[in-house]
VEXGU-616129 format. One record per residue (C-alpha): residue number from 1; residue in three letters; chain; y, x, z. Coordinates in nm, 3 decimals, m for minus. Each point is the difference from the previous one (the first is absolute). Layout:
residues N
+-----+--------+--------+---------+---------+---------+
: num : residu : chaine :       Y :       X :       Z :
+-----+--------+--------+---------+---------+---------+
: NUM :    ALA :      A :       Y :       X :       Z :
...
+-----+--------+--------+---------+---------+---------+
***
This chain:
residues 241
+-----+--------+--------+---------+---------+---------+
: num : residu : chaine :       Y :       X :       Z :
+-----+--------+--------+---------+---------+---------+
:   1 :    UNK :      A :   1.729 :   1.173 :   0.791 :
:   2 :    UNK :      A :  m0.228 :  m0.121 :  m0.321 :
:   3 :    UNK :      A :   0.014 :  m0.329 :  m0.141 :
:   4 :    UNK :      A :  m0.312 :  m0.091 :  m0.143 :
:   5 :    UNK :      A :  m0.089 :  m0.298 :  m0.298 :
:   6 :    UNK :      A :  m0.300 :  m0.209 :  m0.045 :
:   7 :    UNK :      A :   0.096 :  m0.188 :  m0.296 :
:   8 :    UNK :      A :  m0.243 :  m0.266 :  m0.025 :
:   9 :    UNK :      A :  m0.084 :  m0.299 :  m0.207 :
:  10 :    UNK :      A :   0.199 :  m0.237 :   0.210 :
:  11 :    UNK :      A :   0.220 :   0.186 :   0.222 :
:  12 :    UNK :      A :   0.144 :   0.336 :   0.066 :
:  13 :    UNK :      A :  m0.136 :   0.174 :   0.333 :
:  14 :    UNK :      A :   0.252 :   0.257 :   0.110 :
:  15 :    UNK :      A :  m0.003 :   0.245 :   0.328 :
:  16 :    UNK :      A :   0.200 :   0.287 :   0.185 :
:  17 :    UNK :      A :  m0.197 :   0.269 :   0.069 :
:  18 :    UNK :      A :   0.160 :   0.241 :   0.279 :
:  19 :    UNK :      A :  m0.283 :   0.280 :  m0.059 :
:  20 :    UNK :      A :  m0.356 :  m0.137 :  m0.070 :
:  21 :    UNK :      A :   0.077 :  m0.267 :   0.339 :
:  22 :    UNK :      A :   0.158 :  m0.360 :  m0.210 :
:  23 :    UNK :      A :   0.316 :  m0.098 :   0.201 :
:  24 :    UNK :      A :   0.090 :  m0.323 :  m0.196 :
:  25 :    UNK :      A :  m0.207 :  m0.226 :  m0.226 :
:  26 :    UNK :      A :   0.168 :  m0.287 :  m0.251 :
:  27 :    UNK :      A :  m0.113 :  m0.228 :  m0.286 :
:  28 :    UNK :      A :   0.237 :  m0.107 :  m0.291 :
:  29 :    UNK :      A :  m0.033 :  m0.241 :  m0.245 :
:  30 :    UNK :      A :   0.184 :   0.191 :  m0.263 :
:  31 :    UNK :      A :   0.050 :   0.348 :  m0.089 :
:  32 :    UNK :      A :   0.373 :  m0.180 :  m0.043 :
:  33 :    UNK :      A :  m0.038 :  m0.070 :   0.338 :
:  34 :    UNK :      A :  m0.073 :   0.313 :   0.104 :
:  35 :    UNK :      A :   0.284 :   0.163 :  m0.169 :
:  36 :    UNK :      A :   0.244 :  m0.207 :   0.235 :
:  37 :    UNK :      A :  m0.117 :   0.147 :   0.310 :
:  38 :    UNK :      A :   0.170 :   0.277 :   0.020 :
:  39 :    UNK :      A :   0.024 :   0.058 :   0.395 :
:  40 :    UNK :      A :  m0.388 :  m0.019 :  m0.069 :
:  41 :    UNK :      A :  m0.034 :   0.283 :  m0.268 :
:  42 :    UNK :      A :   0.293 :   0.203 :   0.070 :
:  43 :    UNK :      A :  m0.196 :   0.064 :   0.346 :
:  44 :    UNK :      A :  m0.252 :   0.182 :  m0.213 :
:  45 :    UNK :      A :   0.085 :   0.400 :  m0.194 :
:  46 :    UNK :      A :  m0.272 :  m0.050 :  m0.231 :
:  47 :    UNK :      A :  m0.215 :  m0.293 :  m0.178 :
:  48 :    UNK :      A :  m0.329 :  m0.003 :  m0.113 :
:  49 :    UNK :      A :  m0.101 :  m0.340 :  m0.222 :
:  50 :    UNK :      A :  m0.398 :  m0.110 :  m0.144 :
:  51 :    UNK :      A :  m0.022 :  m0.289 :  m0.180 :
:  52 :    UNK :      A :  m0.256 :  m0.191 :  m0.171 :
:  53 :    UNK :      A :   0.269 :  m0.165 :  m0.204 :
:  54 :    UNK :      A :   0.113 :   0.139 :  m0.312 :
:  55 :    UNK :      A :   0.439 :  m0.020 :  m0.082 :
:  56 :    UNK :      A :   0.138 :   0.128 :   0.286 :
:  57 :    UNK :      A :   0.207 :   0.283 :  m0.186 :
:  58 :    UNK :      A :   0.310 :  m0.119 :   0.052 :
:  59 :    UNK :      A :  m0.054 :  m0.108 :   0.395 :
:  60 :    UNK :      A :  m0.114 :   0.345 :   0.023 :
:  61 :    UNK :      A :   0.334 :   0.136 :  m0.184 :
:  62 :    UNK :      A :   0.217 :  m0.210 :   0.247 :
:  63 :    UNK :      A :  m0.204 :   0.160 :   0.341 :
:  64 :    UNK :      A :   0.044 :   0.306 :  m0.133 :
:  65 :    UNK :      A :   0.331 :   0.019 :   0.040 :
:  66 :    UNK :      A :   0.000 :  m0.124 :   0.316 :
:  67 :    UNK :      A :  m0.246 :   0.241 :   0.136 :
:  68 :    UNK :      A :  m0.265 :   0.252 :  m0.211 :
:  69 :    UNK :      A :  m0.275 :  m0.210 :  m0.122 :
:  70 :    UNK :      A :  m0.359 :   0.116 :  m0.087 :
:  71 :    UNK :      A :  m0.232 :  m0.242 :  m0.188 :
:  72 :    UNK :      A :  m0.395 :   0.058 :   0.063 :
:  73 :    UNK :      A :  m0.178 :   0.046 :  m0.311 :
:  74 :    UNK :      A :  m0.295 :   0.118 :  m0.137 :
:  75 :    UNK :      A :   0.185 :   0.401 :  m0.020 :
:  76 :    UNK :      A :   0.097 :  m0.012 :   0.394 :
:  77 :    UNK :      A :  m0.154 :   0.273 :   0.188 :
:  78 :    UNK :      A :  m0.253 :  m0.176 :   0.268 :
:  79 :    UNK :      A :  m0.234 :   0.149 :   0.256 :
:  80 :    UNK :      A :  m0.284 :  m0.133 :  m0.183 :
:  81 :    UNK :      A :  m0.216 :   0.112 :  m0.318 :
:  82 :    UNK :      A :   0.039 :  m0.265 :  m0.231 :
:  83 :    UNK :      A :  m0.307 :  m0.137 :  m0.206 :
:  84 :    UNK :      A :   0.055 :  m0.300 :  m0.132 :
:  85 :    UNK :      A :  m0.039 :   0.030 :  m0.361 :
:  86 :    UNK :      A :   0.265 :  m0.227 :  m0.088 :
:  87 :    UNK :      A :   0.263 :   0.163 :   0.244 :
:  88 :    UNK :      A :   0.342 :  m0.122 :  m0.212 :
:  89 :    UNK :      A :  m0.134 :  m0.362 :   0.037 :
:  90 :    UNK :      A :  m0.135 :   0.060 :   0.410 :
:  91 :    UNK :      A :   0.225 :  m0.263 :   0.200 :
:  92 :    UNK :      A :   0.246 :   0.177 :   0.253 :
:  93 :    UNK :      A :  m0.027 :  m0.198 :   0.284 :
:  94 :    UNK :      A :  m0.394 :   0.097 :  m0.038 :
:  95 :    UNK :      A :   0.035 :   0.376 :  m0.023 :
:  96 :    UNK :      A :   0.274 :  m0.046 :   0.273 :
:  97 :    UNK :      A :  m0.212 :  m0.228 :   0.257 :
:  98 :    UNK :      A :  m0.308 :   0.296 :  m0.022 :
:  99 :    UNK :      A :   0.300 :   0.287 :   0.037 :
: 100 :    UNK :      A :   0.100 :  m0.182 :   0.334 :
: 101 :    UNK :      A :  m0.368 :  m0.039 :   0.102 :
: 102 :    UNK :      A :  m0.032 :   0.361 :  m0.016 :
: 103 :    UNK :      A :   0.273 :   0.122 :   0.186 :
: 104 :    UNK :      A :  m0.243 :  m0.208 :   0.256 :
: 105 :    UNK :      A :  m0.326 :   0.119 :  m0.092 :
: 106 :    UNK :      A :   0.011 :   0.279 :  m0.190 :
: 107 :    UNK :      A :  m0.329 :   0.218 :  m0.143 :
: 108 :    UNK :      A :  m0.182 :  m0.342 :   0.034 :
: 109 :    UNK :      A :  m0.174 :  m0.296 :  m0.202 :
: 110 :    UNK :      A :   0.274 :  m0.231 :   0.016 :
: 111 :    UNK :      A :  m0.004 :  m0.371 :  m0.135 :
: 112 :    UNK :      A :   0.293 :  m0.190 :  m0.037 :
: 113 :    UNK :      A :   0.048 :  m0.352 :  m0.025 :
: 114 :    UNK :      A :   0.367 :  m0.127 :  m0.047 :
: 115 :    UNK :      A :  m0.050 :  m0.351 :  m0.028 :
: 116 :    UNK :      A :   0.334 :  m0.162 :  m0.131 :
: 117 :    UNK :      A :   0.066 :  m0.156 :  m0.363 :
: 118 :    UNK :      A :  m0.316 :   0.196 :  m0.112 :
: 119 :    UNK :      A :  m0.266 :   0.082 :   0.219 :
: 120 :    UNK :      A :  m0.011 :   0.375 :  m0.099 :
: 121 :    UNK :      A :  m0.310 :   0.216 :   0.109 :
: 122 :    UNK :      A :   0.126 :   0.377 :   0.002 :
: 123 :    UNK :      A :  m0.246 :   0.310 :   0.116 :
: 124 :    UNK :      A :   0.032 :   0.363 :   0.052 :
: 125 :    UNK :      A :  m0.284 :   0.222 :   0.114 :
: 126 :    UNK :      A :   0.006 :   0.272 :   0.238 :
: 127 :    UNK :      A :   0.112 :   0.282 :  m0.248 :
: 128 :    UNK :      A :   0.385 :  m0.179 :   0.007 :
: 129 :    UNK :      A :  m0.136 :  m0.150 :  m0.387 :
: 130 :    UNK :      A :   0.089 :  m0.375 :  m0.089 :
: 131 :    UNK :      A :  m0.241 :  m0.135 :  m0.217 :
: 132 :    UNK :      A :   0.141 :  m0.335 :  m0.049 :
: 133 :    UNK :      A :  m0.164 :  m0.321 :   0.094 :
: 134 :    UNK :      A :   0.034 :  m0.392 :  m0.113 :
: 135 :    UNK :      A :   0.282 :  m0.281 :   0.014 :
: 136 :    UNK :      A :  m0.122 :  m0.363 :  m0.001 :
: 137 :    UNK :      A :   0.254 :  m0.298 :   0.090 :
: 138 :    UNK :      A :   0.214 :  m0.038 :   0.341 :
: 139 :    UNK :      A :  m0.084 :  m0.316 :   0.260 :
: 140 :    UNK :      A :   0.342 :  m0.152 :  m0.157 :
: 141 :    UNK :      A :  m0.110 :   0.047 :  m0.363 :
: 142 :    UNK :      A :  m0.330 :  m0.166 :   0.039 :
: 143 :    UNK :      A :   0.129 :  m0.319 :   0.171 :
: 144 :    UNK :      A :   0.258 :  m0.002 :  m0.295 :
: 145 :    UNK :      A :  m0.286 :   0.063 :  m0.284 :
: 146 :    UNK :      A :  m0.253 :  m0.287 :   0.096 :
: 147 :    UNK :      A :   0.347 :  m0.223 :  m0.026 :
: 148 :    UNK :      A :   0.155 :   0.100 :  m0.325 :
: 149 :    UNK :      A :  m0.368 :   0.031 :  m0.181 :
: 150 :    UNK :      A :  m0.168 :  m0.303 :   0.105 :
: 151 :    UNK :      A :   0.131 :  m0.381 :  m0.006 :
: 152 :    UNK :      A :  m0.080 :  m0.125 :   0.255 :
: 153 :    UNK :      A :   0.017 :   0.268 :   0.309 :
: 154 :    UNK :      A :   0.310 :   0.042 :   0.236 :
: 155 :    UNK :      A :   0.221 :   0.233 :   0.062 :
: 156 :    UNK :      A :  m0.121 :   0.144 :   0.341 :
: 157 :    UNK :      A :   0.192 :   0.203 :   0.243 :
: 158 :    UNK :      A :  m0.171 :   0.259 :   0.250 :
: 159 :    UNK :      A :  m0.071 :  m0.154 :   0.335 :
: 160 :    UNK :      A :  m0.044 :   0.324 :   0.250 :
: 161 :    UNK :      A :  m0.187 :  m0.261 :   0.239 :
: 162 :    UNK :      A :  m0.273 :  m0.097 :  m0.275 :
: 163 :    UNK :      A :  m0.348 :   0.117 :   0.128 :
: 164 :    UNK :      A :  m0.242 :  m0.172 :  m0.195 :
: 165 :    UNK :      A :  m0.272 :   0.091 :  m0.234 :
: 166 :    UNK :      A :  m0.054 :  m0.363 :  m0.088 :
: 167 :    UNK :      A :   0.253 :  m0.194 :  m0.143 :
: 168 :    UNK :      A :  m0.036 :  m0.359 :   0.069 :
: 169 :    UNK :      A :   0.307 :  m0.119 :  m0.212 :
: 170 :    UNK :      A :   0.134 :   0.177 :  m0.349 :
: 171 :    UNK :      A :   0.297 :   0.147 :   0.171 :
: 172 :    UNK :      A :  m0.205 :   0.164 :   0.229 :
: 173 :    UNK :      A :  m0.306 :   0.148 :  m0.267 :
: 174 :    UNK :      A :   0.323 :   0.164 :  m0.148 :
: 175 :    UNK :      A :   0.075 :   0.170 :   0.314 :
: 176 :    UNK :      A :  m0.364 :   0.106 :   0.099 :
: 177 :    UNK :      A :  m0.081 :   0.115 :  m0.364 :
: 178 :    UNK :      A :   0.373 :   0.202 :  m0.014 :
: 179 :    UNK :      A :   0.014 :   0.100 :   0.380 :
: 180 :    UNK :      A :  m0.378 :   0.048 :   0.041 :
: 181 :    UNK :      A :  m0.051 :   0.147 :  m0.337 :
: 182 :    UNK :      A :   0.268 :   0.233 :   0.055 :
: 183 :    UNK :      A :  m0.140 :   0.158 :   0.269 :
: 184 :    UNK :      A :  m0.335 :   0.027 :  m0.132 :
: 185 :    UNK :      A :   0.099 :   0.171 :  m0.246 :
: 186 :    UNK :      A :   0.164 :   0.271 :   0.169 :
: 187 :    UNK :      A :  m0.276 :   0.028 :   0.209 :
: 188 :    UNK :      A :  m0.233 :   0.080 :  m0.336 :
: 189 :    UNK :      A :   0.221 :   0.258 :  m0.071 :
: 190 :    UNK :      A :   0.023 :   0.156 :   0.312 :
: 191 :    UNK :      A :  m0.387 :  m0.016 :   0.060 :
: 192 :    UNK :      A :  m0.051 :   0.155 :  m0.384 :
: 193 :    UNK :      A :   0.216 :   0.279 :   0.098 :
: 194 :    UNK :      A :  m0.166 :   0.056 :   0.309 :
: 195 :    UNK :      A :  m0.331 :   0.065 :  m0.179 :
: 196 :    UNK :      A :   0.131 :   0.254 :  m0.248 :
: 197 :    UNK :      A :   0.262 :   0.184 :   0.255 :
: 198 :    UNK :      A :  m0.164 :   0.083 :   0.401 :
: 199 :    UNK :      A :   0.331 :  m0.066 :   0.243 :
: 200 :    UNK :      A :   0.207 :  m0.201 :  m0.223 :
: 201 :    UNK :      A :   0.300 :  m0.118 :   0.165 :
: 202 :    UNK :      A :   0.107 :  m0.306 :  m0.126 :
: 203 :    UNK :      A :   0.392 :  m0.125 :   0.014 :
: 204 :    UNK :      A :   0.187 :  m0.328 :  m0.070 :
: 205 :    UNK :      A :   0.385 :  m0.033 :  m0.045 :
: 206 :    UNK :      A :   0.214 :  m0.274 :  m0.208 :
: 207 :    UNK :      A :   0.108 :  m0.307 :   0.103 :
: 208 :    UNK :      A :  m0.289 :  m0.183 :   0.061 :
: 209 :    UNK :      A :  m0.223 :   0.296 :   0.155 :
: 210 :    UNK :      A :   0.066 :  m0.157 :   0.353 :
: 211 :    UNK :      A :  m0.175 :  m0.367 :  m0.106 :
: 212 :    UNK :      A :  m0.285 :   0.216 :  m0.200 :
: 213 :    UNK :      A :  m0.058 :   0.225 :   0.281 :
: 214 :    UNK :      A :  m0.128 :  m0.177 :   0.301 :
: 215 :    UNK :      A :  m0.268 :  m0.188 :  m0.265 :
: 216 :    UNK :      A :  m0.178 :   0.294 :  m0.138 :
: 217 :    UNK :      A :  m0.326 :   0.094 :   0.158 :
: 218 :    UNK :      A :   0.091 :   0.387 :  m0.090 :
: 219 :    UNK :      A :   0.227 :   0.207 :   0.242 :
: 220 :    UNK :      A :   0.322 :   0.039 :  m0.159 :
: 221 :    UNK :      A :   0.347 :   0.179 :   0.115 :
: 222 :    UNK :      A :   0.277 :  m0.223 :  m0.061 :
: 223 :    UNK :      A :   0.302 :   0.215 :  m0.059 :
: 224 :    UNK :      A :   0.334 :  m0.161 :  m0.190 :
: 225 :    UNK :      A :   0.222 :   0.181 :  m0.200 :
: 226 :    UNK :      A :  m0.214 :   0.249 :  m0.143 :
: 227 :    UNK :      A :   0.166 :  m0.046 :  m0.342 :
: 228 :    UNK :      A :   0.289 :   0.103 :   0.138 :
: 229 :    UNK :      A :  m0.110 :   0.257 :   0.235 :
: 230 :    UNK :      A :  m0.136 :   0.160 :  m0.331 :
: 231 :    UNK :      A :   0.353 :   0.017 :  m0.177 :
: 232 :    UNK :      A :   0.132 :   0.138 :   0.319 :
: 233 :    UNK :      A :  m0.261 :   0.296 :   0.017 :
: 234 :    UNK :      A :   0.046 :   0.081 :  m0.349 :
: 235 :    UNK :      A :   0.395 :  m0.049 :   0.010 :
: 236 :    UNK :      A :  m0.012 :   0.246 :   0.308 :
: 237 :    UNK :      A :  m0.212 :   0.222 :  m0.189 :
: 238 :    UNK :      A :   0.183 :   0.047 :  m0.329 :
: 239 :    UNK :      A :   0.322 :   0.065 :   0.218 :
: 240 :    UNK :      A :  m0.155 :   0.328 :   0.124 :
: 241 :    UNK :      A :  m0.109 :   0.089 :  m0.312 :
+-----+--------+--------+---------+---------+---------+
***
């Protein structure tokens, strides 16, 4: 059994992996947190951990000795030719999110779209090469932006139920320009992509790919965990190495 890490801005996503099939799925608030279940990790005979946080050394020191511990990094082996030109700054969870995608669609143009904190746009073309992509700001981030840099707008949460393109009061522009921009964005990308690569298939994950999803125009695969279906593969295939 695996146990797979998402480290993320907020919260820690963590998984057992029995093969390349997840068996159990579990959010912490804490890598603290984490530590403490042990009839969680101790399930697990090795650990693979991404993060987009920097600091973790000594969280990584502690799982260690609980069970080996691999940390994803720029120097992993992967499945995929790497071109990013900047590949010691290159995100994990983005690298990690296209590595999952591919162990779906290999040998194909493959966008994807893990819309969480960020909204991160990652492709690969059909010869297995990531090329890289774009990150503009999550749903979450943009409700919190027009708050904190303006005076006089509200903080807004997301309302699933909104459907709107005209908002009638303030609290409702917010959600049509965050919601409805959102999506309309992604849906630039994807058409852009579409004209430079025939038979692009497009993919969302991240926590709010379900709300994105059904209001985009484009056909999209929703598939979650592709983050840490990445760390899995590449955990799985260092092991035999």
């Amino acid at each position: 059994m695996n146990l797979v890490l998402d480290i993320g801005n907020t919260r820690i996503k963590a998984a057992l992996f029995k093969g390349e099939v997840l068996a159990e799925l579990k959010w912490f608030n804490s890598t603290d947190e984490l530590l403490k279940d042990l009839l969680f990790i101790k399930q697990a005979t090795s650990a693979m951990a991404g993060s987009v946080v920097s600091g973790h050394e000594v969280f990584y020191n502690s799982l260690n000795t609980l069970i080996p511990t691999s940390v994803f990094t720029s120097e992993t082996p992967i499945p995929l030719k790497n071109n990013y030109q900047s590949a010691s700054t290159l995100g994990s969870d983005r690298l990690a999110a296209s590595i999952g995608a591919f162990t779906i669609y290999p040998h194909s143009n493959v966008l994807v779209i893990d819309a969480g904190t960020c909204i991160k746009y990652n492709f690969t073309n059909s010869a297995n090469e990531y090329l890289g992509g774009a990150i503009s700001p999550g749903v979450n981030m943009r409700f919190k932006a027009l708050h904190q840099f303006t005076s006089k707008l509200p903080l807004v949460e997301f309302n699933d139920e909104y459907r709107d393109l005209i908002g009638t009061t303030t609290q409702n522009s917010i959600l049509s320009g965050v919601i409805n921009g959102s999506a309309a964005e992604i849906d630039g990308f994807i058409h852009s992509y579409k004209e430079q690569y025939p038979g692009l298939i497009s993919v969302i994950t991240g926590g709010d790919s379900e709300h994105l999803a059904k209001r985009l125009k484009n056909s999209i695969f929703t598939h979650q965990n592709l983050v840490l279906k990445g760390l899995n593969h590449i955990l799985n295939s260092t092991s035999l190495q």
